[in-house]
Each structure stands twice: as structure tokens, then as C-alpha cells.
BAFI-3210 file (N, C-alpha, C; in Angstrom, 3 decimals, decimal comma, padded with zeros to 6 digits):
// residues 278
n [1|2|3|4|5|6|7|8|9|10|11|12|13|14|15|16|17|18|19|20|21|22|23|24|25|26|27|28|29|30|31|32|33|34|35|36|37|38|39|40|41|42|43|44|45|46|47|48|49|50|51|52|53|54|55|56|57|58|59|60|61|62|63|64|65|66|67|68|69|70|71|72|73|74|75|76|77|78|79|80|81|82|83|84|85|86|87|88|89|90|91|92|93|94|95|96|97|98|99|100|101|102|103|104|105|106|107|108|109|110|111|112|113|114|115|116|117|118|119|120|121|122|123|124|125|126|127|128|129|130|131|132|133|134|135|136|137|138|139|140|141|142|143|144|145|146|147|148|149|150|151|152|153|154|155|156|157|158|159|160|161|162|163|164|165|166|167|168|169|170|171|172|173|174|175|176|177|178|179|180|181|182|183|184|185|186|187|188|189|190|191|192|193|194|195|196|197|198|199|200|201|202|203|204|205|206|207|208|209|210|211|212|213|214|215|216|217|218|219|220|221|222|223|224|225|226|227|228|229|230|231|232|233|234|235|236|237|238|239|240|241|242|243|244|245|246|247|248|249|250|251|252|253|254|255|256|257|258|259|260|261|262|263|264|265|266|267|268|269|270|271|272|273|274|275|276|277|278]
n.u [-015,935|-014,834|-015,218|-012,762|-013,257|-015,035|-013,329|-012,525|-014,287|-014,489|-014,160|-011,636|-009,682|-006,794|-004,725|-002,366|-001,776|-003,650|-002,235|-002,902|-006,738|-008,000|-010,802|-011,049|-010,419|-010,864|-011,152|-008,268|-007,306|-004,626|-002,290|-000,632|-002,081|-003,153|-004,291|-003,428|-004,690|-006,134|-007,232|-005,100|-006,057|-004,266|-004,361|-003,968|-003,427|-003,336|-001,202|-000,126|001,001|-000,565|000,903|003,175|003,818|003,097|004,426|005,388|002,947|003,020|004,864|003,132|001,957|-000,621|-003,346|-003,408|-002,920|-004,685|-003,783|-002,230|-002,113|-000,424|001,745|002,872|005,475|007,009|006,363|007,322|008,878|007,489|005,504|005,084|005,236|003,095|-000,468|-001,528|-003,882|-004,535|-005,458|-006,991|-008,316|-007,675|-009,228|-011,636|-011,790|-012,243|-014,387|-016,315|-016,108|-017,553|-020,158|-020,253|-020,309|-021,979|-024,134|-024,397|-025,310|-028,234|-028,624|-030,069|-030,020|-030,231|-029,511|-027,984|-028,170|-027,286|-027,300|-025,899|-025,427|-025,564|-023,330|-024,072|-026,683|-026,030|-024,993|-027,028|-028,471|-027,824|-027,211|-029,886|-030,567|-029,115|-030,089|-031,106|-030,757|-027,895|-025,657|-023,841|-022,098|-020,653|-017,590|-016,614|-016,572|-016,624|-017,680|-017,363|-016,382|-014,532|-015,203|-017,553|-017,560|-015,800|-016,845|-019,576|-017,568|-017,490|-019,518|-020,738|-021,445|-023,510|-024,728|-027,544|-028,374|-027,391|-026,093|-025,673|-023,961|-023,422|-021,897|-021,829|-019,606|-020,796|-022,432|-024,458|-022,851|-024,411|-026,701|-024,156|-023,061|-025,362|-025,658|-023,435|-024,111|-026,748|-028,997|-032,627|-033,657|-033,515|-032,736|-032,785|-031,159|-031,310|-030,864|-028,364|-026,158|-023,517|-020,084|-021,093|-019,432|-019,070|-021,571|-023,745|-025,837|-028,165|-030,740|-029,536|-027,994|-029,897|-031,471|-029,524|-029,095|-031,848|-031,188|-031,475|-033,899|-034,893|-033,640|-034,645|-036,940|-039,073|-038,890|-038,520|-039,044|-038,726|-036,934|-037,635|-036,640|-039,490|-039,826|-037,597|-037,709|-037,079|-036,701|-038,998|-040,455|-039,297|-040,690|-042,984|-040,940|-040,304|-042,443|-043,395|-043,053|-041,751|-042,038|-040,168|-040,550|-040,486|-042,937|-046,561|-048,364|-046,424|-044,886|-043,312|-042,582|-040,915|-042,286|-042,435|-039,854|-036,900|-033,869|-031,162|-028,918|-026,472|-026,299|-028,116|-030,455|-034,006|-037,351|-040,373|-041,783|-043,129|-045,581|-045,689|-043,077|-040,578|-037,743|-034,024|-031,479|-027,971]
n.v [250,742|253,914|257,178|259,747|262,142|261,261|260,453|263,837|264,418|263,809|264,060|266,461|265,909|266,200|266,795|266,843|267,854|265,653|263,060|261,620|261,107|258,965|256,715|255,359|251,675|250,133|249,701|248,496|247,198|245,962|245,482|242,753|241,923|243,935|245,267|246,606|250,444|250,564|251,815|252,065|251,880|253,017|251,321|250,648|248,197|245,043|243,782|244,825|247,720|249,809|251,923|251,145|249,853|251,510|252,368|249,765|249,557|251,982|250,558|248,533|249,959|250,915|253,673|254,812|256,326|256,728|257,777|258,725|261,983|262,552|261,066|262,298|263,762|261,173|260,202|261,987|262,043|260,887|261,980|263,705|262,693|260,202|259,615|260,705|260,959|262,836|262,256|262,019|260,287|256,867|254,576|255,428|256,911|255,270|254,127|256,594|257,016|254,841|255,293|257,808|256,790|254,441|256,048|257,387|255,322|253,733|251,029|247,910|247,329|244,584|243,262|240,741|239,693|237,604|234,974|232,735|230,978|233,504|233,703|231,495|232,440|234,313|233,964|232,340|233,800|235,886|233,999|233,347|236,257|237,232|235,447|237,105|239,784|242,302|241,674|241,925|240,803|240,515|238,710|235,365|236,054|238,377|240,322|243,009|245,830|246,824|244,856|245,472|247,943|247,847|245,913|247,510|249,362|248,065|248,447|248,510|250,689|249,105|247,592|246,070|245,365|244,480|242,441|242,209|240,702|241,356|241,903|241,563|241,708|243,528|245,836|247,895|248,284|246,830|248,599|250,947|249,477|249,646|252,129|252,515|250,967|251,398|249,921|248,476|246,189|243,589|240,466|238,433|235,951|234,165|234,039|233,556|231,830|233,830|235,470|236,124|237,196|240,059|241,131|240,325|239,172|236,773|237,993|241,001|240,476|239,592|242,228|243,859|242,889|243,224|246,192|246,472|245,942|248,250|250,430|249,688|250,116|252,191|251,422|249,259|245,421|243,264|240,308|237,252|235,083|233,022|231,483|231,930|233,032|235,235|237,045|237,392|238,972|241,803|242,031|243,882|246,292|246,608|247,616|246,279|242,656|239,673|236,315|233,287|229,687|226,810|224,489|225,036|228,222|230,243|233,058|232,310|228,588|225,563|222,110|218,682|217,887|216,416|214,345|213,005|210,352|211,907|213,925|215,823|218,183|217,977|219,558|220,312|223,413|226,087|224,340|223,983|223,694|221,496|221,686|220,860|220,649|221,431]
n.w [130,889|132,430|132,285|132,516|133,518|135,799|137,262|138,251|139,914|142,711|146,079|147,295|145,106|144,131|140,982|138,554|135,293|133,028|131,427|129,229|127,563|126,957|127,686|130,800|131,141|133,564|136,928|139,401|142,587|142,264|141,619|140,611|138,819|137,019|133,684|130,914|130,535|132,658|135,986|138,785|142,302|144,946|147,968|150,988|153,323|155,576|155,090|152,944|151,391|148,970|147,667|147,234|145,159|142,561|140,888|139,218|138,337|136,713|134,696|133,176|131,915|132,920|133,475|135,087|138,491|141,493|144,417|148,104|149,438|151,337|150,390|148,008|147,719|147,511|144,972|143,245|140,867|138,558|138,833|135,984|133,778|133,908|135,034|137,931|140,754|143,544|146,891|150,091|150,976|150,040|149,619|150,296|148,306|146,296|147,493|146,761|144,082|142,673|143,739|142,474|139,255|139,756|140,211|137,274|135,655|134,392|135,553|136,997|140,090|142,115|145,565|147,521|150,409|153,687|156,111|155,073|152,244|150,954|147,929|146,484|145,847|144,799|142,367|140,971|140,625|138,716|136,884|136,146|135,317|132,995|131,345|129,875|130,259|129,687|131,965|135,411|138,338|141,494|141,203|142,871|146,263|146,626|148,735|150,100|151,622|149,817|147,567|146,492|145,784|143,367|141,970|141,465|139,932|137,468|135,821|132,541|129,549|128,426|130,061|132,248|134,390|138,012|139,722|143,612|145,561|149,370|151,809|156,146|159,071|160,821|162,767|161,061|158,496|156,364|155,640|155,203|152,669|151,051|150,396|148,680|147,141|146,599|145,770|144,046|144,222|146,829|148,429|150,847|152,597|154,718|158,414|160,711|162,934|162,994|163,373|165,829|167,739|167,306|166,473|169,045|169,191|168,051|167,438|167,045|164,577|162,788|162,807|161,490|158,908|158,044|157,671|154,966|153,516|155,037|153,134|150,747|150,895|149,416|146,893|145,143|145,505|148,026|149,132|150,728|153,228|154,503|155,996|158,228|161,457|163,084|160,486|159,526|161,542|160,473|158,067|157,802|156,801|154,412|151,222|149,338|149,144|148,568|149,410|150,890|150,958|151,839|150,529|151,766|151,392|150,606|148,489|146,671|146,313|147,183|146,687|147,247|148,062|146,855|147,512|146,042|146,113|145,439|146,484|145,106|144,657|143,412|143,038|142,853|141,572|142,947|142,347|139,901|137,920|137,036|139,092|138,812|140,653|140,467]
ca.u [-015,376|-014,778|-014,493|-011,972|-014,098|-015,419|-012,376|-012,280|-015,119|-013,937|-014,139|-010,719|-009,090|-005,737|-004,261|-001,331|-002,262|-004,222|-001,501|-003,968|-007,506|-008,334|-011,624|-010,488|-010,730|-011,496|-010,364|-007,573|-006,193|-003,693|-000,668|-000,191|-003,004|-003,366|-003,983|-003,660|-005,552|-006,717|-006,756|-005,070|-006,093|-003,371|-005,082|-003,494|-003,990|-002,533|000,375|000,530|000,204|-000,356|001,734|004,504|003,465|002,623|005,686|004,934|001,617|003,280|005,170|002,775|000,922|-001,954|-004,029|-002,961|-003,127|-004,946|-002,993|-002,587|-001,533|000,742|002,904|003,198|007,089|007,154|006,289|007,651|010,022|006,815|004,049|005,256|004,906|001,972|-001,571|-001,898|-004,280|-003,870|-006,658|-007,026|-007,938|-007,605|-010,210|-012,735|-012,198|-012,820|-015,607|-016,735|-016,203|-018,509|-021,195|-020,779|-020,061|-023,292|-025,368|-024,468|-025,808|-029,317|-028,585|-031,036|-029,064|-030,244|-028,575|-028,164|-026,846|-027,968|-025,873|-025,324|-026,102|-025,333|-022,906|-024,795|-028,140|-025,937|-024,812|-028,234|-029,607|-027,105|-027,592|-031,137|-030,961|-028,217|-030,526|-031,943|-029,860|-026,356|-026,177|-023,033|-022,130|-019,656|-016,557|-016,272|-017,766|-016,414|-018,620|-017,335|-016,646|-013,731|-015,480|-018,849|-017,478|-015,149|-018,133|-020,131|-017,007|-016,995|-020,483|-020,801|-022,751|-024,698|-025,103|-028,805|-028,850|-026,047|-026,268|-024,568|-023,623|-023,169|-021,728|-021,048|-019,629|-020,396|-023,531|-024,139|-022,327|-025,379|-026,834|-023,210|-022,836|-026,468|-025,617|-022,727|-024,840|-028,006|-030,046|-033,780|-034,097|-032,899|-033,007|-032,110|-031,291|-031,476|-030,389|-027,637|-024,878|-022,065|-019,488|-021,980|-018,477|-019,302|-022,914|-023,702|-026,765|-029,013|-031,576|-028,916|-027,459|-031,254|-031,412|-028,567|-029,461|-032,549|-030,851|-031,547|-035,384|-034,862|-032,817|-034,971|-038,282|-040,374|-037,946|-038,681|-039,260|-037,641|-037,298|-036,843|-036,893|-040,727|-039,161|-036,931|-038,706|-036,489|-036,750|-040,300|-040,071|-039,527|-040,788|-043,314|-040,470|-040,473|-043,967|-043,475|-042,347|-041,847|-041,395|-040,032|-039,974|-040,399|-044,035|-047,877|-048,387|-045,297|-045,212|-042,258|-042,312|-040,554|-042,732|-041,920|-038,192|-036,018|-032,509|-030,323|-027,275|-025,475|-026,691|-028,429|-032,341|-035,102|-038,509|-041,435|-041,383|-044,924|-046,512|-045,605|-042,012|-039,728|-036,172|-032,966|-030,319|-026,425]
ca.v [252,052|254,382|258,620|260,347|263,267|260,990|261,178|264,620|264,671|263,209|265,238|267,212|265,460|267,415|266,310|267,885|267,792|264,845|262,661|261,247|261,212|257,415|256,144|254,024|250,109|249,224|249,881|247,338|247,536|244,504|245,430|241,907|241,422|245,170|245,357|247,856|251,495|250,490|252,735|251,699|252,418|252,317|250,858|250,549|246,761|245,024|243,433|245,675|249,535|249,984|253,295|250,514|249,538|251,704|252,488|249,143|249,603|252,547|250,290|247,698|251,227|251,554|254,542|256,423|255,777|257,274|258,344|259,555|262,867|262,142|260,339|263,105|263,645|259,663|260,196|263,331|261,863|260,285|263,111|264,397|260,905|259,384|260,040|260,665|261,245|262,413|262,153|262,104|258,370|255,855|253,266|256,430|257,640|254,553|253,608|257,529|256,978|253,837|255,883|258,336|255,860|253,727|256,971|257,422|254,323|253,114|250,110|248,049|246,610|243,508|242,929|240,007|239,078|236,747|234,197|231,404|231,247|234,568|233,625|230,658|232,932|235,504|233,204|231,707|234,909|236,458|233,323|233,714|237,280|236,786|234,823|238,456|240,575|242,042|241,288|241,770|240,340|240,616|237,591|235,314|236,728|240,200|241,499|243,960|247,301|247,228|244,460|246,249|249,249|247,206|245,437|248,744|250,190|247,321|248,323|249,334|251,326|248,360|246,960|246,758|244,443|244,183|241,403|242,582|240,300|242,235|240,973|242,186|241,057|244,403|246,407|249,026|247,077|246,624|250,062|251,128|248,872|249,780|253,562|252,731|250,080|252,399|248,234|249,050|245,046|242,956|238,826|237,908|233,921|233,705|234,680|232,998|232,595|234,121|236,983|236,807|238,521|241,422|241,718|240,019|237,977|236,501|239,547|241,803|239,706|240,006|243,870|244,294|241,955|244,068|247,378|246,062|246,031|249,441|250,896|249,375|250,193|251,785|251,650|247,616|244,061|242,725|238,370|237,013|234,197|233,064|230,677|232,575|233,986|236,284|237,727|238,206|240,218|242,876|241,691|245,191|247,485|247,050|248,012|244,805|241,964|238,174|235,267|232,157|228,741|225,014|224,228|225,917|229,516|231,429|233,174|231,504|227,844|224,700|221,115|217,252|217,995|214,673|214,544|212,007|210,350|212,625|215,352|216,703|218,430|218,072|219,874|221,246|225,567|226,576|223,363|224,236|223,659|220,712|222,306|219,730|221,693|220,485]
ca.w [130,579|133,251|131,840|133,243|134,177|136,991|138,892|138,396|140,500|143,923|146,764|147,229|144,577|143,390|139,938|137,659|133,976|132,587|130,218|127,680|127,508|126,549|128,952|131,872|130,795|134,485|138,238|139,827|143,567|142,648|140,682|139,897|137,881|136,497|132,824|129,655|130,311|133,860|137,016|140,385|143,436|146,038|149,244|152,194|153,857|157,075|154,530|151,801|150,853|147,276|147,119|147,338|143,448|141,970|139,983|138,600|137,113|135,573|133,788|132,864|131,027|133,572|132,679|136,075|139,674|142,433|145,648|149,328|149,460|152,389|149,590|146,912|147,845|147,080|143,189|142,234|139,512|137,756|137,789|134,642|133,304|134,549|135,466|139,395|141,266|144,900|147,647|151,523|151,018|148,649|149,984|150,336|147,084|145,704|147,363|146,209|142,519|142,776|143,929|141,022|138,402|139,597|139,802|136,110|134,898|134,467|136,037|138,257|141,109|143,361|146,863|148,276|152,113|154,630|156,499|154,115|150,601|149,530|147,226|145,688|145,362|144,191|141,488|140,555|140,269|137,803|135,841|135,500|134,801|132,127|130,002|129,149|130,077|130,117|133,922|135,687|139,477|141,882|141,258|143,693|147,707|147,395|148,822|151,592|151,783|148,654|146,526|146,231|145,096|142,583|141,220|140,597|138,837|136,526|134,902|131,234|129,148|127,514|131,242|132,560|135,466|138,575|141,136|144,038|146,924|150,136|153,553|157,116|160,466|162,383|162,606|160,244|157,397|155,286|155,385|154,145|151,159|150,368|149,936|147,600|145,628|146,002|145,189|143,783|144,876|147,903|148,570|152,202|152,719|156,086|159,656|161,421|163,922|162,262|163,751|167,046|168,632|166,696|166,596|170,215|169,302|166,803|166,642|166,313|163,409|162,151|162,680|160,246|157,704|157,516|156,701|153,288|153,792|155,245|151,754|149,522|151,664|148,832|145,673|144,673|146,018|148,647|148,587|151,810|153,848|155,089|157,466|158,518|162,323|162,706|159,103|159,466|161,745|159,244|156,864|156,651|156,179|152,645|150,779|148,252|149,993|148,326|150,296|149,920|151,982|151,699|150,939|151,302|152,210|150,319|146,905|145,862|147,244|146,819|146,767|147,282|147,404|146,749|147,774|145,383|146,722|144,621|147,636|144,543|144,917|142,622|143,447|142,299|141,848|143,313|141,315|138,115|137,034|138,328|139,159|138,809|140,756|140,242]
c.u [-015,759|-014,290|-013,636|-012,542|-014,896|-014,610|-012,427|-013,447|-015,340|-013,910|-011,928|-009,837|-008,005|-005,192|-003,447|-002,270|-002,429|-003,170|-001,836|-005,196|-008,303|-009,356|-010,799|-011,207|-010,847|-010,380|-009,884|-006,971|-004,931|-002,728|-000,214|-000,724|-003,698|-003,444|-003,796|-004,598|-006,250|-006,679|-006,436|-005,355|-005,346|-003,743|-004,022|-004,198|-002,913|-001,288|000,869|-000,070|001,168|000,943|003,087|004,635|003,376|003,530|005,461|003,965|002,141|004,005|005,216|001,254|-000,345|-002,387|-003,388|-003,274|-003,866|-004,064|-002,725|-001,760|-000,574|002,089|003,403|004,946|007,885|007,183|006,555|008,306|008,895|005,490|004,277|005,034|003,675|000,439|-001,493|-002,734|-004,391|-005,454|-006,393|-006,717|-008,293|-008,694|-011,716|-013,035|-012,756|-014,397|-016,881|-017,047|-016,919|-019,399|-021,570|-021,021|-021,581|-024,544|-025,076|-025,164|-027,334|-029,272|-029,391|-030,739|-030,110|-028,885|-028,845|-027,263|-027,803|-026,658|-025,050|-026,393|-026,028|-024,742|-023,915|-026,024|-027,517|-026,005|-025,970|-029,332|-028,970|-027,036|-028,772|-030,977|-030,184|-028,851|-030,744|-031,336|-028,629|-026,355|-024,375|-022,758|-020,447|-018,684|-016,548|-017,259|-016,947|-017,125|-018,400|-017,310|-015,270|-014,604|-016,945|-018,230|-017,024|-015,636|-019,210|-019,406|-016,846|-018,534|-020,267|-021,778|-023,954|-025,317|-026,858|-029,156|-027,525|-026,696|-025,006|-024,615|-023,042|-023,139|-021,889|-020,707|-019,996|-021,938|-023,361|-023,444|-023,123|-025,868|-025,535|-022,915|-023,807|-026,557|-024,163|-023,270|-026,125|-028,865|-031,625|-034,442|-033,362|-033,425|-031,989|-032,853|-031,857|-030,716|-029,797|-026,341|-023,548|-021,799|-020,716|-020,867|-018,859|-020,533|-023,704|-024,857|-027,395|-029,494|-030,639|-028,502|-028,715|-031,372|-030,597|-028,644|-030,479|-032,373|-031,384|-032,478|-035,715|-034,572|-033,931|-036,616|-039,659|-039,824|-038,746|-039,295|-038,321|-038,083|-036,739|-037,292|-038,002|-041,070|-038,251|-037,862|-038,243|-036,503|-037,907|-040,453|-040,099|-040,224|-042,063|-042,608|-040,835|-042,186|-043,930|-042,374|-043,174|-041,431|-041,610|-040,111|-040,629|-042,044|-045,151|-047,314|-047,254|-045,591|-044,220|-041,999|-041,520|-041,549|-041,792|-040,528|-038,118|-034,188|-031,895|-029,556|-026,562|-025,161|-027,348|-029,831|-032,714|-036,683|-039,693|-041,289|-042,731|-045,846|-046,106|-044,505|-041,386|-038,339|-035,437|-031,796|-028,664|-026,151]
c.v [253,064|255,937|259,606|261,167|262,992|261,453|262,598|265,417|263,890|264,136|265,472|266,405|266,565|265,924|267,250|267,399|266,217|264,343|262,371|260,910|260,185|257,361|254,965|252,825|249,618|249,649|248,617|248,097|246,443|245,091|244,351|241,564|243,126|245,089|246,465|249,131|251,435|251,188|251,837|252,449|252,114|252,229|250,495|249,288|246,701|244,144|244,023|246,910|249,606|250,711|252,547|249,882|250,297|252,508|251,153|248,362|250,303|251,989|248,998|248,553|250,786|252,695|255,763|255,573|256,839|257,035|258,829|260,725|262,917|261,830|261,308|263,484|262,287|259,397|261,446|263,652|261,168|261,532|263,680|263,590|259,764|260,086|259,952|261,361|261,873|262,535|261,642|260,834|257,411|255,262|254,372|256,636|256,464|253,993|255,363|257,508|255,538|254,720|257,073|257,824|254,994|254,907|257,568|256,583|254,152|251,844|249,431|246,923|245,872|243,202|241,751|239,652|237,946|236,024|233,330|231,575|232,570|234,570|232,564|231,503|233,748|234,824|232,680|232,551|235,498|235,125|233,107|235,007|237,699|236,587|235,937|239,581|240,813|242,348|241,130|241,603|240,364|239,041|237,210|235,794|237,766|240,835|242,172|245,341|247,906|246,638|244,854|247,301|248,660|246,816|246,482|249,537|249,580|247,606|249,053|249,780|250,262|247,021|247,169|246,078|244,487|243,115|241,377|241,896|240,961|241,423|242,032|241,748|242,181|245,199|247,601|248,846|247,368|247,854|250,894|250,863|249,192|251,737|253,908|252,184|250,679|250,853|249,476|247,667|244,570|241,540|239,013|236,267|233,607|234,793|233,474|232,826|232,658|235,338|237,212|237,712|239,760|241,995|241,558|239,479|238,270|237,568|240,365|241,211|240,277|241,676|244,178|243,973|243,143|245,493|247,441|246,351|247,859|250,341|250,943|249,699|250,339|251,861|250,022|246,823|243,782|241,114|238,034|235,386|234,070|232,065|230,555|233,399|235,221|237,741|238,398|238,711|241,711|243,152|243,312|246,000|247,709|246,786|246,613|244,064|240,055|237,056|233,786|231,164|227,066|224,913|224,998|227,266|230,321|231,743|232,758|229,806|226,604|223,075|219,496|217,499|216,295|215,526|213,163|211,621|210,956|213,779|216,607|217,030|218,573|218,529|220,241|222,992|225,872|225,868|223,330|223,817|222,543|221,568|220,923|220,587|220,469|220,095]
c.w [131,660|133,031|132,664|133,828|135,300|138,039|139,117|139,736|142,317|144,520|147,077|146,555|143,919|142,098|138,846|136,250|133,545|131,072|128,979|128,475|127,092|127,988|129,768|131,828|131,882|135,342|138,735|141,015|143,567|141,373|140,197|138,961|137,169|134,875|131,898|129,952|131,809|135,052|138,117|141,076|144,423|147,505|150,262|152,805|154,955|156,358|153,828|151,860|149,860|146,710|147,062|145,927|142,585|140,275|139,113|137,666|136,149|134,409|132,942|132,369|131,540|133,441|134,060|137,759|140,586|143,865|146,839|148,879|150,175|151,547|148,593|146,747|147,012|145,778|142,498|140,983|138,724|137,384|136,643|133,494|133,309|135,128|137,202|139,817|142,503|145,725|149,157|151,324|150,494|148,891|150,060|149,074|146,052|145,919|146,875|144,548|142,315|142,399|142,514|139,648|138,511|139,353|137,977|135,230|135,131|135,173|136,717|138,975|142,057|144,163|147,273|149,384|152,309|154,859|156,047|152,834|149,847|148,089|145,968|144,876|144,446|142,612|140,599|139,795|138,986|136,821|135,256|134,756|133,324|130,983|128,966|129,126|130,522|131,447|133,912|137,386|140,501|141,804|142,609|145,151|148,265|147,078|150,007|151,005|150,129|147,495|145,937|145,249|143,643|141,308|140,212|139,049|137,255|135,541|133,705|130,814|128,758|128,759|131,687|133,949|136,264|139,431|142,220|145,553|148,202|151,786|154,843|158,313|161,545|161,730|162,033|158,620|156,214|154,885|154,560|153,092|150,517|149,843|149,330|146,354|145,078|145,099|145,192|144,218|145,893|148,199|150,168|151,990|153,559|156,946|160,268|162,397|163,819|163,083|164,900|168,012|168,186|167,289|168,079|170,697|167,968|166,328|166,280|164,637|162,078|161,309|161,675|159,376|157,187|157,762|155,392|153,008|153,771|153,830|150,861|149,908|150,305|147,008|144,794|145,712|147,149|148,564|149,482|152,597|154,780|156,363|158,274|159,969|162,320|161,796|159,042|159,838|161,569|158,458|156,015|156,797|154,913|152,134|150,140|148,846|149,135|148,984|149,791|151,036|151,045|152,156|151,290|152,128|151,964|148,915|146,219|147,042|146,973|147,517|146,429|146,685|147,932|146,932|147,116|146,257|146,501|145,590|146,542|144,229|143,754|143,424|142,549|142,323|141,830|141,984|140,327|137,585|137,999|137,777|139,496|139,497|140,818|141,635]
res [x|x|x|x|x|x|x|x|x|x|x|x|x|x|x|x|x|x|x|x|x|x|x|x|x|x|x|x|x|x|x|x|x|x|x|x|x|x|x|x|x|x|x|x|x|x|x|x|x|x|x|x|x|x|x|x|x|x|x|x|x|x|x|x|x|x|x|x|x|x|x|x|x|x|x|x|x|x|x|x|x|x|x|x|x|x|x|x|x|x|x|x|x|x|x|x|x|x|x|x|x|x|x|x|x|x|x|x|x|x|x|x|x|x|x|x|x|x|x|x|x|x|x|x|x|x|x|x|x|x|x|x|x|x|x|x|x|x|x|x|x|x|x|x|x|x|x|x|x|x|x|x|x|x|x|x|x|x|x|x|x|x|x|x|x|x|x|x|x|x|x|x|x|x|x|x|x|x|x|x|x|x|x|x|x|x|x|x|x|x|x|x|x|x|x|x|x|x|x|x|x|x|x|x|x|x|x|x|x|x|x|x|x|x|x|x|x|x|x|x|x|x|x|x|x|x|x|x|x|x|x|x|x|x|x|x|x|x|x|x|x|x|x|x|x|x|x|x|x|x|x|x|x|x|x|x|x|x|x|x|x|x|x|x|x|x|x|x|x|x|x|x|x|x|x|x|x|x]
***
């Protein structure tokens, strides 16, 4: 549930009179998959721009759309009809109404990047945290600069946990997603050689990863890779710092791993517990 009185709070947001007053059942930039009471956002992409739909949410009773102002000529036979929004820029305002929407909530958001395994950890982690509480995670590995925000907008009141997977191929990346997700924790996997066109070597790759470190410096934990050289590195930005690796000398470690034929690990969890993973 998403109160209207958020949007109203967008920077230079213009809007004619508010049609009905029902909370917004959840933000969608996809018109094909839009349901009942939901807001679009019409995004602009390198195949599609939204503002080319959005006549068709209206009449698959979406709650209202947000808008470029540029287009306002474009819907003039529906504002009397429909909730619109208008705004400089769609992909801004959304990732804006994140930021207010998450600073509303109690929530207590974990980040996770690194080069491989984000998704899996992300996954692993939101199934632990699940057991206990209502824990919600980004679908899937959107995690850029739309599916972050996306993710945030999807929290509810009776939410207490997010797990928010966070990517980037370009420097600066991480620091951005981390001041829409505003994380109080952070897990880095690793460091590796992904998008080196972008970034233009390993350490850099590194350097950006730990934005995260940086964000979360004296807020929480950070959980990072202890065999990872690279990683360490950092490792005292953040005041509380957990590390993990294969074997003595970490606070989270894994012992006498076995590998099945199946390609499936069994270990020890710092002595104490054997883990069976699928």
C-alpha cells in the first residue's frame, strides 16, 4: 500500500484534482502486467516509452499514472478521467518516491552486490530471514537503478525486513542505489572481472563494490568476503565488520566441504551445524 499523499510529495509534481482516494495497491512500469488500483510509471527505454500506454492502464482501472510534462498536450482528453501525474522525469520521480516511501517505513534493509552470487545470497538470505520475519526482496536480479526503487515501493506496513540486491557496471552505481535503499546492513560476495570496459580494472571494480562499506560505515554490520584481497582492503570502513571464508580464522566459516556428483555441497558452519545446500 502506497498513500497517495506520497506522490503529492515529489519535487515539482503538478496534478489536476485527485479522482478517488483508494491507497495505491503497488507501482508497475509494464502495462502488460499492470493490475487493479496500481500506479504506472511511464519510463522512457531504448524500445519503449511508457507515455505510449498509458491509455491502456487506464483501461485496465490503474489507480493513475505518473507523467512527463513534455506530454501533457498528449492526455488532455483523459485528465478529467484519470489520475495523472505530471513530472520533469518519470525514472527520477520514481526513483524519488522510493526514497520517501522507504523513509516512511521502519524497515531494516540489507544490500547485497559483489560479482557473482548476489542473486543466490540475495535469495538465501531472504529465506533465512523469512523464517521470522515478513521479509521482502527484490524478484529475480533487479537490481539496478529501476528495480531497487521498485522493490522498496513494494514494502508494507506489516513489513520488517527488505533484502535488497544491488548491481553496477559503472562507478558510482553502488553509492547511488545505497541512497535510495538507505541499507542499515551490507554482504559483499566477492570482487571480479565483470564490465572491466566500464570500470578499467579490478581495484576499481573493488572501489565500487565498497561504496557499500562506505553507506553503511557506522549504521550496522557489514559481511564480506575474508578471501577476498581485494575486499579487505576495506574492510575498516565499516565499524562492525563480519567475515566469511573457507576454513580457520573467519567469523563465519565453512569446514570439510564435500562436493557430491550431484555438484551439490555439504559442510560444516563454524563446527557446529552441517549445511546440505540444493
Amino acid at each position: 500500500l502506497i498513500p497517495y499523499d506520497e506522490l503529492e510529495k515529489l519535487k515539482g509534481v503538478e496534478f489536476f484534482e485527485i479522482k478517488y482516494r483508494e491507497d495505491i495497491r503497488g507501482v508497475s512500469i509494464d502495462s502488460r502486467t499492470i493490475k487493479r488500483n496500481e500506479l504506472f510509471f511511464a519510463i522512457r527505454g531504448e524500445r519503449f516509452d511508457g507515455h505510449d500506454f498509458v491509455e491502456d492502464v487506464f483501461r485496465k482501472a490503474a489507480w493513475g499514472a505518473v507523467v512527463e510534462k513534455k506530454f501533457v498536450k498528449k492526455f488532455s482528453g483523459i485528465i478529467d478521467k484519470f489520475n495523472l501525474f505530471f513530472v520533469d522525469d518519470t525514472l527520477k520521480s520514481l526513483q524519488e518516491l522510493a526514497v520517501i516511501h522507504r523513509k516512511k517505513s521502519d524497515v531494516s534493509v540489507t544490500a547485497v552486490t559483489g560479482t557473482n552470487g548476489k542473486t543466490t545470497t540475495k535469495e538465501m538470505t531472504y529465506t533465512v530471514l523469512s523464517k521470522k520475519y515478513k521479509t521482502i526482496r527484490n524478484r529475480g536480479s533487479l537490481n539496478n537503478h529501476i528495480g531497487v526503487p521498485l522493490t522498496l515501493l513494494s514494502i508494507e506496513p506489516e513489513c520488517k525486513v527488505a533484502v535488497v540486491e544491488i548491481g553496477a557496471n559503472h562507478p558510482g552505481e553502488i553509492k547511488f542505489l545505497c541512497e535510495i535503499a538507505q541499507p542499515e546492513h551490507g554482504i559483499i560476495t566477492n570482487v571480479g572481472r565483470a564490465h572491466l570496459e566500464f570500470f578499467g580494472s579490478l581495484e576499481n571494480v573493488a572501489k565500487t563494490k565498497a561504496e557499500l562499506l562506505e553507506y553503511i560505515a557506522e549504521k550496522g554490520t557489514a559481511i564480506i568476503n575474508g578471501e577476498d584481497e581485494l575486499l579487505m582492503r576495506y574492510k575498516d570502513v565499516a565499524d562492525k565488520v563480519l567475515l566469511f571464508g573457507v576454513g580457520e580464522g573467519f567469523d563465519v566459516c565453512a569446514k570439510n566441504l564435500h562436493c557430491d556428483r550431484y555438484g551439490c555441497y555439504e559442510f560444516e558452519l563454524n563446527g557446529e551445524v552441517n549445511v546440505y545446500l540444493k
